[in-house]
C-alpha positions in Angstrom: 153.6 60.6 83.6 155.2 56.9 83.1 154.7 54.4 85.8 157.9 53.8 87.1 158.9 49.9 86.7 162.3 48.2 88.8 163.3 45.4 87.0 165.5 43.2 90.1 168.2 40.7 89.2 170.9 41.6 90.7 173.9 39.6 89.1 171.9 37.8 87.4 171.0 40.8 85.2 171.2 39.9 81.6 170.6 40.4 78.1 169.0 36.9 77.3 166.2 37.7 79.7 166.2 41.7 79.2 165.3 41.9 75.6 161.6 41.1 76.4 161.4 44.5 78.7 163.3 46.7 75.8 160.0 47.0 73.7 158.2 48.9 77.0 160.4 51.9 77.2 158.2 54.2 75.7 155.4 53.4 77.8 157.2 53.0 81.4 160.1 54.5 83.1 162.0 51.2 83.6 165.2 50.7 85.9 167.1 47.6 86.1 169.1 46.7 89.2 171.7 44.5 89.2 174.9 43.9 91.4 178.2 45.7 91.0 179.3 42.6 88.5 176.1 41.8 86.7 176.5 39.0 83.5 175.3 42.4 81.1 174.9 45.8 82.1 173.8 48.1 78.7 170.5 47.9 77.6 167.5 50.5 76.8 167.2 51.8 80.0 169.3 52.8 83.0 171.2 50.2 85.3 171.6 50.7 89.4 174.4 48.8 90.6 174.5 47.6 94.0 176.9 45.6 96.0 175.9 42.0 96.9 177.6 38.8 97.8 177.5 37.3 94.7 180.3 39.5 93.7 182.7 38.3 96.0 185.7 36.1 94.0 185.2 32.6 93.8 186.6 30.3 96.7 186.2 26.5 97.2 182.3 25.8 98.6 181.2 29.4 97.9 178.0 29.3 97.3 177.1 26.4 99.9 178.7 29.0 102.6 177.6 32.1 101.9 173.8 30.8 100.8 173.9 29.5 104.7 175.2 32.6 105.8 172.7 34.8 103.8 169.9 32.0 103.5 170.3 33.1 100.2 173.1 34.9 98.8 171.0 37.5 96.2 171.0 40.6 98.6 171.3 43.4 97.4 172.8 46.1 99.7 171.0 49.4 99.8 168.1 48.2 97.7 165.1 48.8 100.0 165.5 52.4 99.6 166.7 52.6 96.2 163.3 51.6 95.4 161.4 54.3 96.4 158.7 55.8 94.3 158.1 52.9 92.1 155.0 51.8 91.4 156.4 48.3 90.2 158.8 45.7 91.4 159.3 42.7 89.3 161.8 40.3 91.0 162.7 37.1 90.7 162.0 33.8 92.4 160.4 33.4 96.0 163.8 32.4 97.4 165.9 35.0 96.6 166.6 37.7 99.1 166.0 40.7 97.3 162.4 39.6 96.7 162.3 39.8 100.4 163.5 43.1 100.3 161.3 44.1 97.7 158.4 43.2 100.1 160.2 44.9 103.0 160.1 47.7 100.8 156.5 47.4 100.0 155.8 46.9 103.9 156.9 50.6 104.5 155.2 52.2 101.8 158.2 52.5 98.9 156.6 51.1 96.7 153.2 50.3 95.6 153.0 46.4 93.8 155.7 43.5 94.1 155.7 40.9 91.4 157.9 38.0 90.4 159.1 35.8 87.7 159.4 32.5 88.7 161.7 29.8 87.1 162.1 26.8 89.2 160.1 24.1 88.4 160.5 21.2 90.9 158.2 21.6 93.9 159.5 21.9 97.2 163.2 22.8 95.5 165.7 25.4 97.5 164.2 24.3 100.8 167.3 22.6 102.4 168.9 25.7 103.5 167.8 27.7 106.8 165.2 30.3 106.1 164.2 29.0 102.7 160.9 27.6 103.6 160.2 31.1 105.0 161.3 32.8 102.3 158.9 31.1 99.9 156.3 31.1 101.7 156.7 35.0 102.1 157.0 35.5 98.8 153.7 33.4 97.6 151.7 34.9 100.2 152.4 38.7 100.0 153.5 38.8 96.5 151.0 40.8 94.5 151.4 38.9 91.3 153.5 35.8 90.2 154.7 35.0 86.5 155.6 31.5 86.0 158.2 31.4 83.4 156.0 27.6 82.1 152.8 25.7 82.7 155.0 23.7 84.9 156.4 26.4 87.1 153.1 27.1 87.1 152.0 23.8 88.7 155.2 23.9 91.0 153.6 27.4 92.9 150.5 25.7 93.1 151.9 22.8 94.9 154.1 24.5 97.2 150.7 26.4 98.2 150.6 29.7 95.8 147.2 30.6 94.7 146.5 30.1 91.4 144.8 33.3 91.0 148.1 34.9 91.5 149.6 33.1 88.4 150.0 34.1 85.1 152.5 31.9 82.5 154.6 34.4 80.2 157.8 33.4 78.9 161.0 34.3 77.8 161.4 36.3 74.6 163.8 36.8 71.5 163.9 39.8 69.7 163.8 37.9 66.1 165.0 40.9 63.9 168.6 40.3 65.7 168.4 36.6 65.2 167.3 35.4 62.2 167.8 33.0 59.6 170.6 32.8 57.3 170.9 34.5 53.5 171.5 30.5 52.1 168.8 28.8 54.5 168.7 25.3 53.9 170.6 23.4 50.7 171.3 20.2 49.7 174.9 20.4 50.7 177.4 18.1 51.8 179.3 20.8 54.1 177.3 20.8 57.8 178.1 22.5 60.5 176.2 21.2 64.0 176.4 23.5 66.7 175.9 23.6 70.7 175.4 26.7 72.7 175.2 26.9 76.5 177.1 25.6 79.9 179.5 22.7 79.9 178.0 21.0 82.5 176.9 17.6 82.6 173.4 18.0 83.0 173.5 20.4 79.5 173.9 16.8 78.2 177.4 17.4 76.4 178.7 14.0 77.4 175.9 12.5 74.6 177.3 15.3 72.3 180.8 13.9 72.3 179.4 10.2 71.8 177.0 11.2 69.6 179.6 13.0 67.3 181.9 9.6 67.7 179.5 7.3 66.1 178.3 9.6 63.6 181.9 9.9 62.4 182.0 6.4 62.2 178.5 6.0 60.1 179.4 4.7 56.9 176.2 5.7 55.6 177.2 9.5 56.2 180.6 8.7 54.0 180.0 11.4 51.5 179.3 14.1 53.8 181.9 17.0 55.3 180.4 17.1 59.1 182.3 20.0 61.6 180.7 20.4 65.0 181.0 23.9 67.0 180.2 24.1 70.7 179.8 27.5 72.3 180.4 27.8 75.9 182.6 27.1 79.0 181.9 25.4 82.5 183.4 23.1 84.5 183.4 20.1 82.3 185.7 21.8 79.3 188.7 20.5 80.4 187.3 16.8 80.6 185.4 17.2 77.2 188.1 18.0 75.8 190.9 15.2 76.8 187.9 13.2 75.8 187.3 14.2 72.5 191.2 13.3 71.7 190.7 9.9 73.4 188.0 9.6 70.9 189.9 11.0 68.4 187.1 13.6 67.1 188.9 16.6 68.4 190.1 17.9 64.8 186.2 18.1 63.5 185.2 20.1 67.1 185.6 24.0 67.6 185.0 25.2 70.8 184.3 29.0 70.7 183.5 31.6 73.8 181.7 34.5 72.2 180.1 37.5 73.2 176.2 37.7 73.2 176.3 40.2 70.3 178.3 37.7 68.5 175.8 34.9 68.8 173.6 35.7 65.9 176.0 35.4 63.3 177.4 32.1 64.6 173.6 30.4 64.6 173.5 31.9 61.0 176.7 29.8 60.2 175.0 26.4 61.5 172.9 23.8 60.1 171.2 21.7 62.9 171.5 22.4 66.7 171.4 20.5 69.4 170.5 21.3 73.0 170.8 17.5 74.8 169.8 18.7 78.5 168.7 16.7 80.8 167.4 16.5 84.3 168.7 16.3 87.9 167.7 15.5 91.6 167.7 19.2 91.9 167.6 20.8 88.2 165.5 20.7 85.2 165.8 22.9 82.1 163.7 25.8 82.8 163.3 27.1 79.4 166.7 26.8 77.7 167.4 30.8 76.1 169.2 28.9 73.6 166.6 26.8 72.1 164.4 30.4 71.5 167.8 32.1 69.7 167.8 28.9 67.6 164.2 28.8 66.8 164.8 32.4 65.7 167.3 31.8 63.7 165.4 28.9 61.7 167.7 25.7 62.5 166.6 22.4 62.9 167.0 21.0 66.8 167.5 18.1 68.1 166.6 18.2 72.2 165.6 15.8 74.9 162.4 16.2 77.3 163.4 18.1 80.4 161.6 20.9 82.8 159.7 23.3 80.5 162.0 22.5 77.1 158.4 20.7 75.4 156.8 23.9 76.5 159.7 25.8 74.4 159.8 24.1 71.4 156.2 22.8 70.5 156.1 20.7 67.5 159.1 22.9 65.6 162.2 20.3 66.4 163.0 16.7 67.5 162.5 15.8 71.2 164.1 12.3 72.8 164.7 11.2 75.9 167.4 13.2 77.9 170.5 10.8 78.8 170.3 8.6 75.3 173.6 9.6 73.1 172.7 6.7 70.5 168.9 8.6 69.9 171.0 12.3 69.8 172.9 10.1 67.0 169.9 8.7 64.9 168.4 12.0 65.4 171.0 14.0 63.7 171.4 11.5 61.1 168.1 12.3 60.0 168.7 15.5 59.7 171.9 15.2 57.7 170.3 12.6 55.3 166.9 14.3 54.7 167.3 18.2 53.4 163.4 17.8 53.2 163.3 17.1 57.1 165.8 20.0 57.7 163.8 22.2 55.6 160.7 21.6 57.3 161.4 22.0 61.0 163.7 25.1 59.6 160.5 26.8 58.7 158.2 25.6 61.7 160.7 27.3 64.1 161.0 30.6 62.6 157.5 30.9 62.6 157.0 29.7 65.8 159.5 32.2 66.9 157.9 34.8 65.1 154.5 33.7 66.6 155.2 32.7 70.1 158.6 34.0 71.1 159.3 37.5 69.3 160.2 40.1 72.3 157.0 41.9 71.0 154.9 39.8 71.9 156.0 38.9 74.9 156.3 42.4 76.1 152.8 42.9 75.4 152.1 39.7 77.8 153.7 41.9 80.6 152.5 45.4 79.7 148.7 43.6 80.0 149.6 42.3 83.5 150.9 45.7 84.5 148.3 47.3 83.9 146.2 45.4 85.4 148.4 45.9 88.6 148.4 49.6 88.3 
């Protein structure tokens, strides 16, 4: 009989993080629950919606509200019983609620182990709210297991007190036979597409993007070459970006594109370089950046800044500045426009780090190893 696994993430549920669980279907009986209005909802095993807060419409200040109602607004109504009878519960984070009530279940013998997947990686982060210091502490205490999602979440726990015993570092995944390289790979062509993919939100670094694209267009050392830029994404900053790029008078060579995740493949196939310019906050780092992995995959050179676990991501296999410098995004990318031999290279280190590091396979056999050695 299959160990039964529940997979909590309430609306956060998703297919970026998901796709590293799909290879253990054979060997476990795994359920996924997620709220009524989760980001994804079909994948290779069943889905249990519950209702939760974090379905409610948006209003002005809702999060700040409802976190201090809530303490933290990722409850999940129902869950402690839905979770009966499994052997594993694999949440997320020591702050949000329905790792509580994963333990809660534990307490009264539904279930037999609690685990967690932790992202955040600036100690003593999430604490200003009400009940949040509790709630992490819980969590590090009576939590069976803990997987830090970097080296540096890793360090975070330990300072906030986890033991280190308790820890074990296993990333996020990408399954590489759905993204992969394009059929031309790279040529010594004039036509180059430069792509972004992600949230248009200041700290994603899109601001550089814009200037960076400004001064490139204006380098008369790039003259003979056909540049087009695609961003891929929405957030709060669209509107703003894009009264900017007229101001700047780049908009004609810009297309901005929402797609859907099954889309996303082909449009990395269609690019030449990417760029993922994050960079860091009083209260946010870059915890892994999903984009950088489906890039990686699909064998494009990358142009990124040091922030939260992105060195951790990317290794050796792209460019890394410092975050915040639009005129170092520039020179970056002008290498990579100028040198095919520089594009080639750092094409073929990230597939194969992909292949070696990242692939869903390996990654799921990361977390069959630590569930069996739970069970």
């Amino acid at each position: 009989m299959k160990a039964k696994i529940a997979l909590i993430r309430g609306k956060f549920l998703n297919a970026y993080e998901m796709q590293i669980f799909e290879p253990l279907v054979k060997k476990y009986d795994i359920t996924a629950f997620g709220s009524l209005a989760p980001y994804h909802e079909k994948f290779a095993f069943p889905v249990i919606k519950l209702p939760s807060p974090m379905d409610l419409p948006n209003f002005p200040k809702k999060m700040p509200i409802l976190n201090r109602i809530f303490t933290d607004v990722h409850y999940l109504y129902g869950l402690e019983e839905k979770l009966r009878g499994f052997d594993i519960v694999h949440s997320a984070e020591t702050y949000f609620y329905y790792t509580k009530q994963a333990l809660n279940a534990k307490k009264k013998g539904y279930v037999k182990k609690v685990i967690a997947t932790v992202l955040e990686n600036i100690p003593f982060n999430n604490e200003g709210i009400w009940g949040r210091k509790e709630l992490k502490r819980n969590a590090r205490e009576n939590l069976d297991h803990m997987i830090a999602l970097t080296q540096r979440t890793k360090d975070t726990l330990i300072l906030e007190g986890a033991d280190e015993k308790k820890i074990t570092v296993i990333s996020h995944g990408i399954n590489t036979e759905i993204f992969y390289p394009g059929k031309n790979g790279v040529s010594n062509k004039k036509n180059l597409t430069i792509m972004f993919a992600g949230r248009l939100e200041k700290y994603k670094g899109v601001y550089e993007i814009l200037y960076a694209i400004k001064l490139l267009n204006l380098d008369k050392d790039l003259k003979d070459f056909n540049l087009k830029y695609t961003i891929v994404g929405d957030g709060s900053e669209k509107i703003n970006m894009l009264m900017l790029e007229k101001k700047l008078s780049i908009d004609r060579i810009i297309t901005h594109k929402n797609l859907e995740y099954t889309q996303m493949p082909e449009e990395y196939r269609k690019a030449d370089i990417f760029l993922a310019p994050s960079k860091p906050t009083d209260t946010y780092q870059e915890q892994y950046c999903t984009a950088l992995l489906e890039a990686q995959a699909s064998g494009l050179p990358i142009v990124t800044t040091f922030s939260g676990g992105i060195p951790e991501n990317l290794g050796e296999a792209g460019l890394i500045i410092g975050p915040g410098d639009f005129y170092s995004l520039k020179e970056s990318i002008k290498e990579f426009i100028l040198s095919t031999q520089k594009r080639l290279f750092f094409s073929k280190k990230a597939r194969e780090r992909a292949l070696k590091i990242h692939d869903t396979k390996v990654i799921a056999k990361k977390l069959e190893n630590l569930y069996q050695s739970l069970l």
